[in-house]
N, CA, C and O atoms as a GROMACS GRO file, in nm:
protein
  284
    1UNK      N    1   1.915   0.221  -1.045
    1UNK     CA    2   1.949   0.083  -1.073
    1UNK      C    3   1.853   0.027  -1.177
    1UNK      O    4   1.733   0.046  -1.154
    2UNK      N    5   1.885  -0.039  -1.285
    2UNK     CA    6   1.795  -0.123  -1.366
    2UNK      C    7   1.743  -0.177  -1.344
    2UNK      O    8   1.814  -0.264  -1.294
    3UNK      N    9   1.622  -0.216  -1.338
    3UNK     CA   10   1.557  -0.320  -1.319
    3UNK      C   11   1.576  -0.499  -1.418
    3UNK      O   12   1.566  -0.513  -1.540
    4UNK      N   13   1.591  -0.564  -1.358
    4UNK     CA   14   1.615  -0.718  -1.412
    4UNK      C   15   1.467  -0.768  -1.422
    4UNK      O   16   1.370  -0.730  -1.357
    5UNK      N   17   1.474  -0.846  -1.500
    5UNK     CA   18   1.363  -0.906  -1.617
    5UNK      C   19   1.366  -1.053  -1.618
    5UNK      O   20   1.482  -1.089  -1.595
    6UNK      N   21   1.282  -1.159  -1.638
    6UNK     CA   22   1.316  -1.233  -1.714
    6UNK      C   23   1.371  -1.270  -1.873
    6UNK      O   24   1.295  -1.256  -1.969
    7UNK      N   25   1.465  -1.302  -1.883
    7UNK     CA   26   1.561  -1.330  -2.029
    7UNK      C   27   1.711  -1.240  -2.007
    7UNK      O   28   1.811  -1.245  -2.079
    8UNK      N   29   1.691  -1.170  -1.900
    8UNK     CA   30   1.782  -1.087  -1.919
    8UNK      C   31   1.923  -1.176  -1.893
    8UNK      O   32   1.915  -1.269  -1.813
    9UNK      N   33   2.069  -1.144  -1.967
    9UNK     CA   34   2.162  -1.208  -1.905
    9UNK      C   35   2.246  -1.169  -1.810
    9UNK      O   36   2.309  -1.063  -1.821
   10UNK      N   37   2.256  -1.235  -1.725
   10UNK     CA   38   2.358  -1.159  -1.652
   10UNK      C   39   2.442  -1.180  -1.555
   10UNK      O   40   2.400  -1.261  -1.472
   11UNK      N   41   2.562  -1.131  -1.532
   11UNK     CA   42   2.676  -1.173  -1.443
   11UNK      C   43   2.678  -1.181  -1.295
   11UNK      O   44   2.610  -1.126  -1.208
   12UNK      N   45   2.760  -1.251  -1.293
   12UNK     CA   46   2.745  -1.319  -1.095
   12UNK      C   47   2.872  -1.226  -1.024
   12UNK      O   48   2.992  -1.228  -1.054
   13UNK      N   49   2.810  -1.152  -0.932
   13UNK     CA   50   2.916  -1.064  -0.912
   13UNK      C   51   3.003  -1.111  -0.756
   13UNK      O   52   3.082  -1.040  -0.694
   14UNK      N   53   2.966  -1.228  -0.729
   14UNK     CA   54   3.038  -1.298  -0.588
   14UNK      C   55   3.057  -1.467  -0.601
   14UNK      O   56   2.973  -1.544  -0.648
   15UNK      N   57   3.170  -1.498  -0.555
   15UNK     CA   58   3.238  -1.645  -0.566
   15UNK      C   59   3.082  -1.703  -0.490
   15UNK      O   60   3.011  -1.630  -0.421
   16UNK      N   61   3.056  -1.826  -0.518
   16UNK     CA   62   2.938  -1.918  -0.488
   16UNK      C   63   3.010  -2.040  -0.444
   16UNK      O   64   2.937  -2.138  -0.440
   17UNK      N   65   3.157  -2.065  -0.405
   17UNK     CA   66   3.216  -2.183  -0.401
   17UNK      C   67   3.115  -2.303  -0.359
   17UNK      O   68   3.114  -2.392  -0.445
   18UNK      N   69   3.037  -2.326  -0.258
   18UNK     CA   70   2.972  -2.421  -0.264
   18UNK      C   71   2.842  -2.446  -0.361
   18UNK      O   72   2.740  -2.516  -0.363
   19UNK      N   73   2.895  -2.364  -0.427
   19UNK     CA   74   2.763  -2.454  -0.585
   19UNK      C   75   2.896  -2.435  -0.710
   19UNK      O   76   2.848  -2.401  -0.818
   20UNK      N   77   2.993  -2.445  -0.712
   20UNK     CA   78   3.097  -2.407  -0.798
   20UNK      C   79   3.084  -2.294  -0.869
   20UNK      O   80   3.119  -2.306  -0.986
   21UNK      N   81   3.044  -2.181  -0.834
   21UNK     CA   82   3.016  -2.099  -0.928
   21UNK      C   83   3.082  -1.975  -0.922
   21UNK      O   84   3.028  -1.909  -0.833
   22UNK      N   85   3.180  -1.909  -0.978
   22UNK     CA   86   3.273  -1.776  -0.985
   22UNK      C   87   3.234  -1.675  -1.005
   22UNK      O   88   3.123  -1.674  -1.059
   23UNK      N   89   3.297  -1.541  -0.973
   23UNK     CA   90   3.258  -1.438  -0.972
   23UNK      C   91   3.291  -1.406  -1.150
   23UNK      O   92   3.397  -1.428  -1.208
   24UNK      N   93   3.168  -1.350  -1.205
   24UNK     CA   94   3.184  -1.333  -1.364
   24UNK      C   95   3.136  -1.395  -1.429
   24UNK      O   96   3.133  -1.360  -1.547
   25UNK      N   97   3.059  -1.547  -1.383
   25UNK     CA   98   3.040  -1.601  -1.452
   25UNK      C   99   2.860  -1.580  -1.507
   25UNK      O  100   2.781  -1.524  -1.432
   26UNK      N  101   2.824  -1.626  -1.627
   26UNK     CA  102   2.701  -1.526  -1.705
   26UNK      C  103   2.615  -1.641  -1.706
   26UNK      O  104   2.630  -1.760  -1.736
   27UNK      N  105   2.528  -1.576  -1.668
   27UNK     CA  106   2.386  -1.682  -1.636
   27UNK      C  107   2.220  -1.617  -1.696
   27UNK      O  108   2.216  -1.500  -1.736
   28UNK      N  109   2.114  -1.688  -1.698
   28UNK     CA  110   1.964  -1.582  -1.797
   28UNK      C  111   1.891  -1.626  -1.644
   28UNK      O  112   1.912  -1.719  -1.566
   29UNK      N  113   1.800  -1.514  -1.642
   29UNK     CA  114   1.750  -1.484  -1.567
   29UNK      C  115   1.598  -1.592  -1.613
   29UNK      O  116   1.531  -1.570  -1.714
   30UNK      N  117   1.575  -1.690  -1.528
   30UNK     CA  118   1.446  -1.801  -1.575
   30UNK      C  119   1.310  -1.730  -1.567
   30UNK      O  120   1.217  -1.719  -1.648
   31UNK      N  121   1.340  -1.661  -1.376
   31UNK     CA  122   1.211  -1.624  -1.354
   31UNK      C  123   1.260  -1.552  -1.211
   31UNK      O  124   1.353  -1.560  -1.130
   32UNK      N  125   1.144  -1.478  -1.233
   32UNK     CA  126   1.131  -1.327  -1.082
   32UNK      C  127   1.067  -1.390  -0.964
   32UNK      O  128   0.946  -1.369  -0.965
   33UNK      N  129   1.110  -1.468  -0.852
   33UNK     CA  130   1.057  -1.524  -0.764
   33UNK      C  131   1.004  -1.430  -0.688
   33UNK      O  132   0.884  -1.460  -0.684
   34UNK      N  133   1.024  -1.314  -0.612
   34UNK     CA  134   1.011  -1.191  -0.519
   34UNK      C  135   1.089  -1.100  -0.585
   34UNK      O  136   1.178  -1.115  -0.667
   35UNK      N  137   1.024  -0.971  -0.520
   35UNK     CA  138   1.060  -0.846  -0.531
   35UNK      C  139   1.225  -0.843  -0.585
   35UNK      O  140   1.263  -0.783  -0.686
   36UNK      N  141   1.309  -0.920  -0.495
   36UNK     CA  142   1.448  -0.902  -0.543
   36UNK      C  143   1.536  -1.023  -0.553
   36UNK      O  144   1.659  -1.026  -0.544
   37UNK      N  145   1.440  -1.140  -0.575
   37UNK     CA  146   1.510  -1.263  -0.611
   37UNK      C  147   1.476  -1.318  -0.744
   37UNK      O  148   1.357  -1.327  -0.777
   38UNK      N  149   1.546  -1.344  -0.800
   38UNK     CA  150   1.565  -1.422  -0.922
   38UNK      C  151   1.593  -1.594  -0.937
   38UNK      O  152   1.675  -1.641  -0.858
   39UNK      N  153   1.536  -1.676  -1.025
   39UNK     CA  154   1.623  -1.822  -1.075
   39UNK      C  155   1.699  -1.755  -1.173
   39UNK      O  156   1.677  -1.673  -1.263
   40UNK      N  157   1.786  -1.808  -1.133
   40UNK     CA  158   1.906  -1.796  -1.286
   40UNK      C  159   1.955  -1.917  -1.311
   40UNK      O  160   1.979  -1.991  -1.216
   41UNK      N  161   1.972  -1.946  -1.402
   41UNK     CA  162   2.006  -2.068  -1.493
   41UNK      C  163   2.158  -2.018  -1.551
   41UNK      O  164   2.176  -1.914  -1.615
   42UNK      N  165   2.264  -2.118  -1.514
   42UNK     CA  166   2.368  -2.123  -1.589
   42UNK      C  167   2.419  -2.238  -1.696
   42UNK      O  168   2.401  -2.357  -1.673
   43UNK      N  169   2.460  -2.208  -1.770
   43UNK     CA  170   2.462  -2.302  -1.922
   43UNK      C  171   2.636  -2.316  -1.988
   43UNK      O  172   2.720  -2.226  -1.980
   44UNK      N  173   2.650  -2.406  -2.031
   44UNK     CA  174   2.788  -2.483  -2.062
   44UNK      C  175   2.745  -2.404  -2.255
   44UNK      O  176   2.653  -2.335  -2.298
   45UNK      N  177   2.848  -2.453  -2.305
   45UNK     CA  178   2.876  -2.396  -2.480
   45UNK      C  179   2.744  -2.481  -2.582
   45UNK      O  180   2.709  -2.451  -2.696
   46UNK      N  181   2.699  -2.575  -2.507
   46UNK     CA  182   2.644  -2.646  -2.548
   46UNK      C  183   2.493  -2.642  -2.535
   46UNK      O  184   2.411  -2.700  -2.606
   47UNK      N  185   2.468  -2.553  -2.417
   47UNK     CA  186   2.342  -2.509  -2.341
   47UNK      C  187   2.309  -2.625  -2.229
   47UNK      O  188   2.217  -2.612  -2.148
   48UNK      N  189   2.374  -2.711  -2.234
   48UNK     CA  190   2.371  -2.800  -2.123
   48UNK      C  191   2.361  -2.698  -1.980
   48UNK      O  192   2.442  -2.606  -1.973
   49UNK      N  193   2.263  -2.717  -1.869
   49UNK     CA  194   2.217  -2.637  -1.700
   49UNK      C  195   2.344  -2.724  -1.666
   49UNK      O  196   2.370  -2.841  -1.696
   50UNK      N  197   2.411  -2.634  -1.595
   50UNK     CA  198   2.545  -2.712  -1.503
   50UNK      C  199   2.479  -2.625  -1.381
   50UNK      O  200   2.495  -2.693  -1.280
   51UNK      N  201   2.414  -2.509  -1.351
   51UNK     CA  202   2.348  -2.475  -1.233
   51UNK      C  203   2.225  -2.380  -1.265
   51UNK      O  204   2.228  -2.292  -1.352
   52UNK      N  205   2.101  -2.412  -1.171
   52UNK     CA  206   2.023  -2.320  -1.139
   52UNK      C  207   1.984  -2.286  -0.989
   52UNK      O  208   1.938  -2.375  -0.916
   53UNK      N  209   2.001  -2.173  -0.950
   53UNK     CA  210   1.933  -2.094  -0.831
   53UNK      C  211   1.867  -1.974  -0.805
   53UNK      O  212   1.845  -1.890  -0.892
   54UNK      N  213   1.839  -1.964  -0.707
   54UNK     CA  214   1.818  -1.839  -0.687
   54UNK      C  215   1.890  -1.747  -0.609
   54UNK      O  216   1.940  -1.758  -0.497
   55UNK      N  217   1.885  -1.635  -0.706
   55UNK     CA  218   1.951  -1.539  -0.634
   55UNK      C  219   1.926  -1.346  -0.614
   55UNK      O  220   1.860  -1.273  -0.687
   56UNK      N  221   1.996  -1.312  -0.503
   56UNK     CA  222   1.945  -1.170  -0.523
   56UNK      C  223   1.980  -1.091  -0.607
   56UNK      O  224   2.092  -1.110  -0.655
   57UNK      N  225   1.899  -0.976  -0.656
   57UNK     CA  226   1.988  -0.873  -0.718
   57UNK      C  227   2.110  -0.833  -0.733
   57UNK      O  228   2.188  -0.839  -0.828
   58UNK      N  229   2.119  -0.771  -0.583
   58UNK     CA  230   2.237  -0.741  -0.536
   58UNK      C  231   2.376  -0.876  -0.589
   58UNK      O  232   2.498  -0.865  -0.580
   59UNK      N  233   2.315  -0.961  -0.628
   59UNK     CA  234   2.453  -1.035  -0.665
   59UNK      C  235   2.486  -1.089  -0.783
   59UNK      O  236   2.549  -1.193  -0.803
   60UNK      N  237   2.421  -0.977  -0.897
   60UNK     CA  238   2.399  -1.005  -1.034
   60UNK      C  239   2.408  -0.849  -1.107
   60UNK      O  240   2.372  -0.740  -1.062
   61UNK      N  241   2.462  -0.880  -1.218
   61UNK     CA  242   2.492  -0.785  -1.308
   61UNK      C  243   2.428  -0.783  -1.421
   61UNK      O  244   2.484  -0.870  -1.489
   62UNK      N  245   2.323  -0.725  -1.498
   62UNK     CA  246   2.263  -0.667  -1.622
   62UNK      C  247   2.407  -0.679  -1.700
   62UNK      O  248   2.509  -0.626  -1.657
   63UNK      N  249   2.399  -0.757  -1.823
   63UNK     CA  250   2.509  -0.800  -1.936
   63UNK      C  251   2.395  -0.675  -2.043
   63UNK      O  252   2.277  -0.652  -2.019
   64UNK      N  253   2.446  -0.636  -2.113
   64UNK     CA  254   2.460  -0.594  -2.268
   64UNK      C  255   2.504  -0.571  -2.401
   64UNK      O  256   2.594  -0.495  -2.437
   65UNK      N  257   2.445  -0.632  -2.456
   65UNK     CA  258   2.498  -0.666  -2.591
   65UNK      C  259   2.487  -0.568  -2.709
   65UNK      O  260   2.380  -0.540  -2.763
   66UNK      N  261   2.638  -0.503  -2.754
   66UNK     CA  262   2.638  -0.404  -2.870
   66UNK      C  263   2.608  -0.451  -3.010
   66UNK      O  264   2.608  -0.574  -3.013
   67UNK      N  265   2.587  -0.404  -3.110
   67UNK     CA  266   2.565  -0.445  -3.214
   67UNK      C  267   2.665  -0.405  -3.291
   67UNK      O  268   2.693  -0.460  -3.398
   68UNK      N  269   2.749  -0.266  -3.223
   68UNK     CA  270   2.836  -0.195  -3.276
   68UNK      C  271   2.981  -0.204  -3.259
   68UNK      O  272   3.084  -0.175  -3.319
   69UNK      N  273   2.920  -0.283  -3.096
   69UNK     CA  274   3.109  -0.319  -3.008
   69UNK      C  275   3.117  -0.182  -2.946
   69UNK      O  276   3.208  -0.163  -2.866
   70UNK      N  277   3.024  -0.076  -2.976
   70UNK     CA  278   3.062   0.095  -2.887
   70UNK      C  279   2.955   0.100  -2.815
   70UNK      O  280   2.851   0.062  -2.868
   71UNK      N  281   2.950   0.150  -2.669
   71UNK     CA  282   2.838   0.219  -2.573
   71UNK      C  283   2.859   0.355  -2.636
   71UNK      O  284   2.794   0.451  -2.597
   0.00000   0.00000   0.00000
């Protein structure tokens, strides 16, 4: 498993209905609270925070970005 970082971006892999938040949706990693919790910060087109929490690993996905569009 990869290890997650701060800056890293990355996807929410379970519905959050009581903070409105969907499965897929892409959030940056603020800061490493414990061993396997994270703040993540989620951001509107504008960079406007519409949510920050914390959350575990296990419920986040490492995003990567091609330069090429090919893995």
């Amino acid at each position: 498993m990869e290890t997650i970082k701060p800056f890293d971006v990355v996807a929410l892999l379970e519905d959050l209905p009581e903070r409105d938040l969907q499965r897929g949706q892409v959030g940056t990693i603020v800061e490493q609270l414990a061993p396997d919790a994270f703040e993540v910060e989620f951001s509107d087109n504008q960079g406007r925070t519409y949510a920050s929490l914390s959350l575990r690993s296990d419920q986040l996905m490492i995003l990567h970005h091609s330069l090429t569009g090919v893995f």
